[in-house]
C-alpha positions as CSV (number, residue, x, y, z in Angstrom):
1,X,3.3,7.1,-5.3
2,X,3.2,4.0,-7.7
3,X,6.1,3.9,-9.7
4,X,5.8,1.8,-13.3
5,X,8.0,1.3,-16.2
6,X,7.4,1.1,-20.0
7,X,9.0,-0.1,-22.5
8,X,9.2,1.9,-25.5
9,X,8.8,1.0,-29.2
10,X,13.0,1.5,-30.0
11,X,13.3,-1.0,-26.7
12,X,14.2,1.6,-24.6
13,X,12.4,1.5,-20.3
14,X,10.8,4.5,-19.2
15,X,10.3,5.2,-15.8
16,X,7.6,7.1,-14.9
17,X,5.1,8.1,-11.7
18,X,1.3,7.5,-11.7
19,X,0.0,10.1,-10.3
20,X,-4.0,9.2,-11.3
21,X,-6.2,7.0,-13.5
22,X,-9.3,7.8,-15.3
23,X,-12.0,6.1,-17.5
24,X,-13.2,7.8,-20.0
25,X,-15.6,7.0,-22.9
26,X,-14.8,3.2,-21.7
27,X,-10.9,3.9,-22.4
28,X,-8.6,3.9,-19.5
29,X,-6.2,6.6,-19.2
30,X,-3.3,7.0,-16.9
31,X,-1.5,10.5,-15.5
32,X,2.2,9.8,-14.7
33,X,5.3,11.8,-14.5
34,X,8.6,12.0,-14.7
35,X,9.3,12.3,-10.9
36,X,7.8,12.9,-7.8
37,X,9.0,16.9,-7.6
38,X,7.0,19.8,-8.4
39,X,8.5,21.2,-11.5
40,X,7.7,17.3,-13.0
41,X,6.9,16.9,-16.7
42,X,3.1,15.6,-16.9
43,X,2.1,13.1,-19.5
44,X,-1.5,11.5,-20.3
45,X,-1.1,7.8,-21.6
46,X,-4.2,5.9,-23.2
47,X,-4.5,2.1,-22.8
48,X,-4.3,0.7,-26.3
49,X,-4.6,-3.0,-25.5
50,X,-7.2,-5.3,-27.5
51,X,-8.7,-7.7,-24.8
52,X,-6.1,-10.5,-26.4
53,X,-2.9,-9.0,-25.2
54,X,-1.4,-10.5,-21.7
55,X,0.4,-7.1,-21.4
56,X,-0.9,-3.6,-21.5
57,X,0.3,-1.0,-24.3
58,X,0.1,2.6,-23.5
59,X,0.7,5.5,-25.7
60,X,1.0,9.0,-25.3
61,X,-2.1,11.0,-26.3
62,X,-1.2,13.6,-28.9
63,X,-4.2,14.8,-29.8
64,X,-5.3,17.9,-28.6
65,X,-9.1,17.9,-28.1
66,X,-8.3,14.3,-26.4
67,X,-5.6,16.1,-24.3
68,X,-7.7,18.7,-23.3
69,X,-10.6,16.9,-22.3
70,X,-9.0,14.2,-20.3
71,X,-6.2,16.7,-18.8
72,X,-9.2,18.5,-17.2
73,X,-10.8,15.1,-15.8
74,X,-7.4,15.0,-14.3
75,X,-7.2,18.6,-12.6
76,X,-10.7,17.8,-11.4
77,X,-9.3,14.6,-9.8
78,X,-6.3,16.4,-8.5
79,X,-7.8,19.8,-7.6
80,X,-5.0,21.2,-5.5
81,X,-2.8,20.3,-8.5
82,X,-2.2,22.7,-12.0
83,X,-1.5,20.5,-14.8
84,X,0.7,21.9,-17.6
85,X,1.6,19.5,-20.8
């Protein structure tokens, strides 16, 4: 399992786990956690970059009809896998 690291707004790195990648409406959406156990904490990140930035820039998605409809791209992806968030 890919393992990335982010750096948030306040400078702080977060580490986290990709566990899948989606495209959807032409956004690109990643599924990471926290570790690579079984009771992990799931996260969805949207990619946020404007086609100028070298970098990529990720944020968490807090909305909930965005959640839910790209959370269950993601448990169709990972079928043997129940996503909680």
């Amino acid at each position: 399992m890919e393992k990335i690291k982010f750096e948030a707004e306040d400078g702080q790195e977060l580490e986290f786990y990709v566990e899948g990648q989606a495209k959807v409406g032409g956004r690109s959406y990643l599924l990471v956690s926290d570790s690579d156990d079984e009771e992990a904490q799931a996260y969805i990140l949207k990619d946020t970059s404007q086609e100028e930035n070298e970098t990529a820039q990720y944020e968490f998605v807090e909305d909930d009809e965005e959640l839910e409809a790209v959370s269950r791209i993601f448990e169709q992806m990972l079928e043997d896998t129940q996503l909680e968030f």
